[in-house]
C-alpha angles and dihedrals in degrees: 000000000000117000113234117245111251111243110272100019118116112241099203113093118243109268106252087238097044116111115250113196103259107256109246132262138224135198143173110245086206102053113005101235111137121210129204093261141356117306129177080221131054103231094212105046106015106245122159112226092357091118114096139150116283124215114249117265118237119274118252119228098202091231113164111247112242120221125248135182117280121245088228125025115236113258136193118272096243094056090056120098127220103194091100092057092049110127117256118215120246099197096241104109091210098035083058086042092061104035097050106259101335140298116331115226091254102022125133121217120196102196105189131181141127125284116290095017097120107254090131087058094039091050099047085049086068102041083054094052097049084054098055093059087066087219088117146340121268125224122211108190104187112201093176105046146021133268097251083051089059094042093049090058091042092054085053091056102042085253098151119123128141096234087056106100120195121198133171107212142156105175122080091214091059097041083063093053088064093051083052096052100036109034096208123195080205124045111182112178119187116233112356083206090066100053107087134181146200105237102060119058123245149041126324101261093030121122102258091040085056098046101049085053096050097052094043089055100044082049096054090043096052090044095055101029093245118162110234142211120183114185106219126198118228135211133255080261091051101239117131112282115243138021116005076221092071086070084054095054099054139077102221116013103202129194120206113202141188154136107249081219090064145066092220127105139183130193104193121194111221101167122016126156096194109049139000118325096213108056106119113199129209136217141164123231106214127159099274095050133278136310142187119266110209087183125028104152090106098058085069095059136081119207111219119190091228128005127290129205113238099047136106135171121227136176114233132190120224094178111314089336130102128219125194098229123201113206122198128193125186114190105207117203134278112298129180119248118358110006111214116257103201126187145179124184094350124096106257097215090056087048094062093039092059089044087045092049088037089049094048102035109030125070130228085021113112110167105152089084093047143081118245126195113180120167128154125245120261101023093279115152118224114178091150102116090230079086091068095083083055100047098046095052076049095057100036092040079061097040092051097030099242130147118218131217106287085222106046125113124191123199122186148096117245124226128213087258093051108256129135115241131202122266133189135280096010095156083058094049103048095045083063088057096053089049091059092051099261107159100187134037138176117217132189113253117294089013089088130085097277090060112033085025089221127111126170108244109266095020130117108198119186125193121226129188094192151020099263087051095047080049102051095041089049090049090045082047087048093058093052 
């Protein structure tokens, strides 16, 4: 049975030739992600009004690409050189730490951290010290202020050389005119989301603003072998602002990170080509700029004149190094309905795990009924469950009023049954806290002397498979 053809529709079929308007399409300017159809919110990253029309792509033609001689012949592995990739040092003992030996001739560097942080000091530090080696000039392109603001704050840090250009710009075009002026070894442009162009659509910050910069400037770098630094914005959730694609484009994606309340800062490699993707490095704001810290362990302890009930020491690893943590619990009294479980520096959901398995395998300590704070010394963030071990003798030493050893450093994550379970890099670990002067340290099992054979001079070091163990070896260490 034929359907009838509805009043006003054409019954003849659209020629297979014939043009058809292209259906619109949508896209998020924040990260890029396109759904079907309009939506207030981006499905993908949960921004409210991102969402806009995007222009229509061009139409491929499905041509076959034609082959053409290469600029450079391919040659075997062995007959390349690597001299032009060496590293070359920035100066900044911890900078070259985390990015593997310094800047490479080429390289792009996306620097990313909230507003505030420091990356603008930190990264005039190293313009300045670039400058100072007299190999090549350094370029600051400043998106964000003017040229008298960053003088201003140069002036503050002794950041004066002769080789150190400033420039204010917003346009990528004119951003390459000063390369072309100035023929810097060292280009640093903030922020990368204020430089705009007119070849791409959209507004400066926009993904595909942000994306044609990005790949011009990873293009001129790699032509001219300038090392390169984009400061990148990041989002309420702390992830970099923009495409997913910008962490493509680069070389080393970095992430700076600190508590405005504190002098410590970390700058944490999260991507990085040349080098390992896991070195932290720490520094120290202060009022004349910012400076490398080679050893910051003792900025996470606090030294007490006798011993005080609530505190344990753990070892903790950002990256391959070691830091000597300091974790403090303070039990509050009985209180009806949900007690508060306050913490700072510490993960929450650990927290309540440790309280839950406390609660459950170890005897005289009631802690449902009562308030917890924990929070870790020096504004540091652990959130590596080998601080569990630690947490939990932190808790239990405040909730029955015993002091433990001032020297003693537990190491271990804590199961839901109450046993200690082994965690990485134990022998590093302990040999910082030897360093520091610890005397005794509980390890998971097999982490101990009579399985790895090695033991810092002048430590004891006991291994415990469970809480009531950890307890009773911290209480024996107590009496010493």
């Amino acid at each position: 049975m034929t359907r009838p053809i509805p009043r006003g529709a054409s019954s003849a079929r659209p020629r297979s030739g014939g043009s058809r308007e292209p259906r619109p399409t949508y896209q998020c300017d924040a990260c890029g992600h396109q759904p079907p159809k309009w939506v207030g919110r981006c499905p993908e990253c949960g921004e409210w009004g991102s969402v806009i029309e995007a222009a229509p792509g061009p139409v491929v033609s499905g041509k076959v690409v034609s082959s053409r001689m290469p600029a450079e012949p391919a040659r075997p592995i062995s007959q390349i050189s690597a001299a032009p990739a060496k590293a070359r040092p920035t100066h900044v003992p911890e900078l070259d730490r985390v990015l593997g030996g310094g800047m490479v001739p080429g390289a792009v560097v996306l620097l990313a951290g909230e507003p505030g942080v420091g990356k603008s000091t930190l990264l005039l530090d190293v313009a300045q010290r670039w400058a100072e080696a007299g190999e090549t000039p350094s370029l600051v392109v400043s998106g964000e202020e003017s040229v008298s603001q960053v003088r201003l704050r140069a002036e503050r840090m002794g950041a004066l050389h002769d080789e150190l250009y400033l420039a204010a710009e917003s346009d990528l075009g004119a951003v390459i005119g000063h390369l072309d002026a100035v023929k810097p070894g060292l280009l640093i442009v903030d922020s990368v989301q204020t430089i705009s162009t007119g070849t791409a659509e959209g507004v400066s910050g926009g993904v595909t603003q942000v994306r044609a910069v990005t790949a011009t400037l990873v293009s001129i770098a790699k032509e001219r072998g300038i090392a390169t630094v984009l400061v990148g914005h990041v989002t309420k959730d702390g992830n970099v602002a923009g495409p997913r694609v910008l962490e493509h484009l680069v070389d080393v994606v970095l992430h700076f990170e600190g508590d405005k309340h504190s002098s410590l800062r970390l700058v944490r490699g999260i991507k990085n080509r040349f080098g390992a993707a896991d070195e932290v490095g720490c520094f120290e704001m202060h009022e004349g700029g910012i400076s490398s810290l080679s050893d910051p362990s003792g900025l996470f302890l606090t030294r007490y004149s006798e011993p005080v009930p609530g505190t344990c020491v753990t070892v903790a690893m950002e990256g391959r190094r070691a830091l000597v943590t300091e974790v403090q619990a303070l039990i509050g009294g009985t209180v009806p309905g949900s007690p508060r479980r306050t913490v700072s520096g510490l993960d929450s959901a650990r927290l309540a795990m440790v309280l839950a398995v406390l609660q459950r395998r170890v005897e005289r300590l009631t802690l449902h009924d009562k308030e917890v704070f924990a929070a870790t010394v020096g504004g540091i963030r652990v959130v590596e469950p080998a601080a569990d071990l630690a947490v939990a003798l932190a808790v239990a030493s405040g909730g029955l009023n015993l002091a433990l050893h001032p020297t003693l450093a537990a190491i271990g994550e804590v199961g839901l049954t109450g046993e200690v379970r082994r965690v990485g890099a134990v022998p590093r670990r302990l040999a910082e806290a030897a360093r520091l002067g610890f005397r005794f340290a509980l390890v998971p099992p097999g982490c101990g002397p009579s399985s790895t054979g090695v033991v810092p001079d002048g430590m004891r070091v006991e291994e415990v498979g469970d809480l009531r163990s950890a307890l009773q070896w911290a209480a024996r260490f107590s009496a010493e």
